[in-house]
C-alpha positions, 0 to 999 in steps of 0.5 A: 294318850286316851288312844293308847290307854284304849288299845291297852285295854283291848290288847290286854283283854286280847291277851288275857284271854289268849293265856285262858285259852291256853291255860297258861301265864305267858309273860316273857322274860327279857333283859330288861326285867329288873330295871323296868321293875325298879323303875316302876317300883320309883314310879308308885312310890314317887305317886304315892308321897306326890305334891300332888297323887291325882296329877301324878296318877293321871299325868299332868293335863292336856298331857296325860303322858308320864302320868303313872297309868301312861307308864303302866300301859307303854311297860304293859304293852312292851311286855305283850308285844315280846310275848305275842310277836314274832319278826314277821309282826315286828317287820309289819309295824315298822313298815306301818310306821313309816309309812304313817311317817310319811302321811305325817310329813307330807301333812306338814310339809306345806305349811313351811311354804304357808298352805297349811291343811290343819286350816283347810280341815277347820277353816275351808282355807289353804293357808296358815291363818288359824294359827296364832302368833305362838304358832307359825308353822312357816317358820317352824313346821309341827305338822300333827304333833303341836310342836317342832320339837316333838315332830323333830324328835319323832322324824329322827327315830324314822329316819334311820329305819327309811334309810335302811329300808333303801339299803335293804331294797337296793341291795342288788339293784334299785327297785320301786319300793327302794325308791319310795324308800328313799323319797321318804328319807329325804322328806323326812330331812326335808321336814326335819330342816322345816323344824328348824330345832337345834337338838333335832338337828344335832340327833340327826347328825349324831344317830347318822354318823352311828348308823354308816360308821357300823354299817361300814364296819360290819361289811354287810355290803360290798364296800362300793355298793355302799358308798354309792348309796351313801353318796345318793343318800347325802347328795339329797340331804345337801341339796335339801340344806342348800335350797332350805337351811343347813342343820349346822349354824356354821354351815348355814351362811352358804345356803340359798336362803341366807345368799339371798337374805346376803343379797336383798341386804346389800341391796337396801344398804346400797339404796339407802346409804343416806339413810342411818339404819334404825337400831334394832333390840331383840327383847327374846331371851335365847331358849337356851338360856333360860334352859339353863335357868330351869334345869338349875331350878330342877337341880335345887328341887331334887336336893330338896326332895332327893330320894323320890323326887315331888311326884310324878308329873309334878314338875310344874309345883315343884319348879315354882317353888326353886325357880331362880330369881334370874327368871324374872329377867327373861321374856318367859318369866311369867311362863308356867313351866310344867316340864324340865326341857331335859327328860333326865332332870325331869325324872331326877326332880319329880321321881329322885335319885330312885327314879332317874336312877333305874330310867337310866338303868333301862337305857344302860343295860339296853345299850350294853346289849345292844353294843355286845349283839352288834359285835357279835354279828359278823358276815359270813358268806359260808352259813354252814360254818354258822354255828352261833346266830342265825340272824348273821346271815340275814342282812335286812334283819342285821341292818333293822337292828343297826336303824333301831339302835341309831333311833334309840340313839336319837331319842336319848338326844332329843330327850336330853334338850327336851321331854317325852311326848307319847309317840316317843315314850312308845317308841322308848319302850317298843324298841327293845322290845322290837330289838329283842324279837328280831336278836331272838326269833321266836321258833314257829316249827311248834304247833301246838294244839289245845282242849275246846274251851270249857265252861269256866274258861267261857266265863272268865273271858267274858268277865275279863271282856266285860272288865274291858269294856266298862274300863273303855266306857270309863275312858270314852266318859272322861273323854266325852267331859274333856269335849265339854270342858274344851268347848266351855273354856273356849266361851270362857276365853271369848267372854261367853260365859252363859254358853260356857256354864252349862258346858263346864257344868256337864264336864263337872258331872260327868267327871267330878274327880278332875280339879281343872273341870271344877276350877274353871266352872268356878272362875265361870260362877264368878265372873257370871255373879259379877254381872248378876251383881252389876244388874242389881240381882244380888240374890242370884249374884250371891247363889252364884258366888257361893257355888264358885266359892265352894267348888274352889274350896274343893279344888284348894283343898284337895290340891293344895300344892298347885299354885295355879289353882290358887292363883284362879281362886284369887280370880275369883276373889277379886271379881266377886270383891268388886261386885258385892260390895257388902262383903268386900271386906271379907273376899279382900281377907281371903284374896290376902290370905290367897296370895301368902300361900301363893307367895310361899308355893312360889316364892321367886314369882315377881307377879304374885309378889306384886299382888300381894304388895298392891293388895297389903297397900289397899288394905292399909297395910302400907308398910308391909305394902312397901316391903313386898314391892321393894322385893318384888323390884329386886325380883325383877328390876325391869318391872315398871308396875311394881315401882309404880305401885311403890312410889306411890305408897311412898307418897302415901305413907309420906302424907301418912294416910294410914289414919282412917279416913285419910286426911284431906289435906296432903301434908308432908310429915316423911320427907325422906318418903316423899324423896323415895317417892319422887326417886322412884317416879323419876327413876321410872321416866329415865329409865322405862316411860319416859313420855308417861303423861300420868308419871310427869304429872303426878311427879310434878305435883309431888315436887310441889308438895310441902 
């Protein structure tokens, strides 16, 4: 992303200075005008009533894309590339595109088989062992774009354009370059099998069938020479899905893989049909379903918030506000969601019925167009009859403007069953814009010649160069602070936290206006006075704490809607709380306070319901204690600490040892509250530990209570 706004502001000042140059304000008019004006009108509203302006300006962090100024430059740079380009440039940058495609895949093609060159760049070894468990690209390949959905997503937008760019070459007979064509349309499947993604797979099948049922129809090709190259096309892609998985599940059981995993089964079945084969859970909950959970969640935060949605790129506060309860009960519950999974509800929650609205005006007008161009091109093999467009008679052109419709295709699928990430919200925006280029060749007959340049037009290019370069400095700066920041956290993550503060401390001052920067640097100064305490050096223990202390009174306050800030202060809390025991009473009022506000911007989280249970009970306030955990159960029944932490204030308010010092002698004076307690307990060897040591004895001792 910080690469597209740099090229942003080299092209804008490029383009500046060309319209100063040529004393004129050239700004094309497209089709597209009005709803992109719309949709950027729904963009600085939703910022300017956001849950959260800074997040919404910027883009939500590590992300950055959908932020405003992200959408700024992808309509800034659809705009300049219909007001400089011509088709020549437009050829240029699809090539260019595939041909980075194909660097991209072939990057990621033998991690599948576990050579990963990421591991070689930054550990010296072919293999796949600098991936943790949460990424195993054996299993699902990512390549350069972190995540199988989103390397998905960007090979089905290349894979109609290398189709076409075969059938373009090979037109009259095949040639090298429509052989490099091919190969890469069959890497591209290849990787794309690799991916392993159900809705990659299902944009592929879609955006092909669109692409051959036109190409088919409009004739450009003699029917035979088609269907040969249809034939040669989708031989490769079956004997891809044979040695490697099909992209349909039904269709899958007749691969070479599963024929194998057949075989090996049958094979240990037979070898040990002595043996009774162990009962096998799978505790994963299918993504699809808890999809479904937060795409209802998303629902309900629109109807909360209809007209212009919670903010831009400010799914993540929105969600914990209306997630279901039912999210509790899957293996994701504790995940911070900070996007839909579905492009449409995502703009619909943080933008409102506005910005959803005018997002699918851009795609509905674009596709209209793109329908009525499509049926306008015809063959005609006499072009002095021609009277109407030109681009008939160009087959390569017509063919691109079929590959860039059945990509368009592909990333309103994609999109549908996740989000945007920069490469494709690019491609969202270029793609008309490429389409419109080519439908409407520019006419380059007409030279035109201007005045030397005078001093005043001197002074306002170097003015707007100089502008450019202070914003790209601007951009290098944040940059330079995030290097700091990454390598901070990663000592906080290690516990090196003296070699992590100063880091933090940097990226703080080079960049004071990021909250992610001074949250952790916070959370640093905490745990850091927690060990100056623990060394019985209380004075540079106390310095320490109140400089975590006040810089997560800065992050609160300006970001008051962003439960994760809250849950870090709590943190906080909780390490200063148990080291300076001289104002424990004080950080254990705050940390109290901290979880009601946490517990009212997530009111569904079973784990903060559970912090402020445990927290109420040591406090003494056992009766809320107990209130708060038999909800937190509800939340979620599987959730074996809460109904520990609910047994035993049971007991405790059986034995009624709400009285300050408690009594020494535990004396029965609630019976129903001690059988709660001992239900409770019970309930928890039945049903979760059953071979809990800890649980059986302090059961036992319980039972023995009078």
């Amino acid at each position: 992303m910080w690469l597209t706004f740099g090229l942003t502001i080299v092209i804008g000042a490029a383009w500046i200075s060309k319209m100063i140059i040529e004393r004129t304000i050239s700004v094309k008019r497209t089709p597209l005008d009005i709803p992109i004006i719309l949709f950027l009108i729904s963009q600085i509203i939703s910022t300017i009533f956001s849950f959260d302006s800074h997040v919404s300006f910027w883009g939500y962090y590590t992300r950055f894309n959908g932020g405003l100024l992200s959408l700024l430059s992808y309509i800034f740079l659809y705009y300049a590339l219909i007001s400089n380009l011509q088709v020549k440039h437009v050829m240029r940058i699809l090539l260019i595109s595939l041909i980075s495609g194909i660097f991209t895949a072939l990057w990621g093609f033998p991690s599948h088989f576990g050579y990963d060159p990421t591991c070689l760049v930054f550990r010296g070894s072919l293999d796949t062992n600098c991936w943790t468990d949460a990424f195993k690209p054996t299993v699902r390949v990512f390549s350069t774009l972190g995540q199988p959905a989103w390397f998905a997503a960007y090979l089905n937008v290349l894979l109609p354009l290398s189709i076409t760019y075969f059938l373009i070459n090979a037109k009259k007979k095949l040639n090298l370059f429509a052989v490099c064509c091919l190969l890469s349309a069959v890497l591209f499947y290849t990787c794309l099998i690799f991916t392993n993604t159900r809705a990659g797979n299902a944009a592929f099948i879609v955006s092909d069938i669109i692409l051959w049922l036109i190409l088919f129809s409009k004739k450009f090709y003699p029917p035979k020479t088609l269907l040969k190259h249809f034939l040669i096309l989708h031989f490769a892609f079956t004997t891809c899905s044979f040695f490697f998985g099909a992209p349909i599940d039904s269709l899958n059981k007749f691969t070479l893989p599963q024929l194998q995993k057949k075989l090996v089964a049958s094979a240990q079945v037979s070898s040990n049909s002595a043996t009774k084969p162990a009962i096998q859970t799978n505790s994963i909950t299918d993504s699809g379903d808890i999809r479904l959970l937060v795409w209802r969640g998303a629902i309900d935060a629109w109807k909360a918030y209809p007209v212009f949605g919670t903010g831009v790129e400010t799914f993540a506060f929105a969600y914990y506000r209306f997630r279901p309860p039912e999210h509790n009960m899957t293996s994701e519950w504790d995940y911070l969601y900070n996007k839909a999974h579905n492009e449409y509800l995502n703009y619909l929650t943080t933008t409102g019925i506005f910005g959803l609205g005018s997002y699918i005006a851009i795609i509905g007008t674009f596709m209209f167009l793109c329908l009525k161009k499509i049926k306008m091109i015809k063959h005609n093999t006499n072009p002095e009859k021609e009277k109407l467009l030109a681009l008939n008679y160009d087959f390569g052109l017509c063919t691109l403007i079929f590959a860039l419709f059945a990509s368009y295709i592909s990333i309103l699928i994609t999109n549908f069953f996740g989000f945007s990430v920069v490469i494709i919200s690019l491609y969202f925006f270029l793609i008309p814009a490429f389409f419109f280029i080519i439908t409407k060749p520019v006419d380059v007959s007409r030279q035109e010649t201007h005045p030397p340049i005078n001093l005043f037009q001197w002074t306002l290019i170097i003015t707007v160069t100089s502008i450019a370069i202070i914003m790209s400095y601007r951009l290098y700066i944040y940059w330079y602070a995030d290097t700091a920041y990454a390598l901070g956290n990663n000592y906080d993550k290690i516990s090196s936290y003296q070699q992590a503060y100063p880091l933090l401390e940097k990226a703080v001052n080079l960049e004071p206006n990021e909250p992610v920067y001074k949250d952790e640097l916070a959370i640093n100064l905490a745990t850091l006075a927690q060990a100056f305490y623990l060394q019985n050096d209380a004075t540079t223990g106390a310095q320490l704490a109140e400089k975590a202390i006040n810089l997560s009174n800065q992050v609160i306050e300006n970001h008051p809607n962003n439960v994760v800030y809250w849950k870090n202060r709590l943190r906080i809390l909780y390490s200063l709380g148990t080291s300076d025991r001289q104002n424990e009473a004080q950080y254990l009022k705050e940390a109290l306070r901290v979880l009601v506000k946490s517990s009212e911007l997530a009111p569904t989280d079973a784990k903060i319901s559970y912090n402020l249970g445990v927290l109420l009970g040591q406090t003494g306030s056992l009766q809320e204690a107990v209130k708060v955990l038999e909800k937190t159960t509800l939340l979620k029944p599987g959730y074996v600490e809460a109904y520990s932490a609910l047994g035993l204030f049971y007991h405790q308010l059986a034995t009624d040892q709400t009285t300050t010092p408690p009594s020494t002698q535990l004396i029965i004076k609630n019976p129903q509250m001690q059988q709660k307690a001992i239900n409770t307990y019970q309930y928890i060897l039945d049903n979760f530990s059953p071979n809990d040591d800890q649980i059986k004895n302090t059961l036992k001792t319980w039972k023995e209570e009078k």
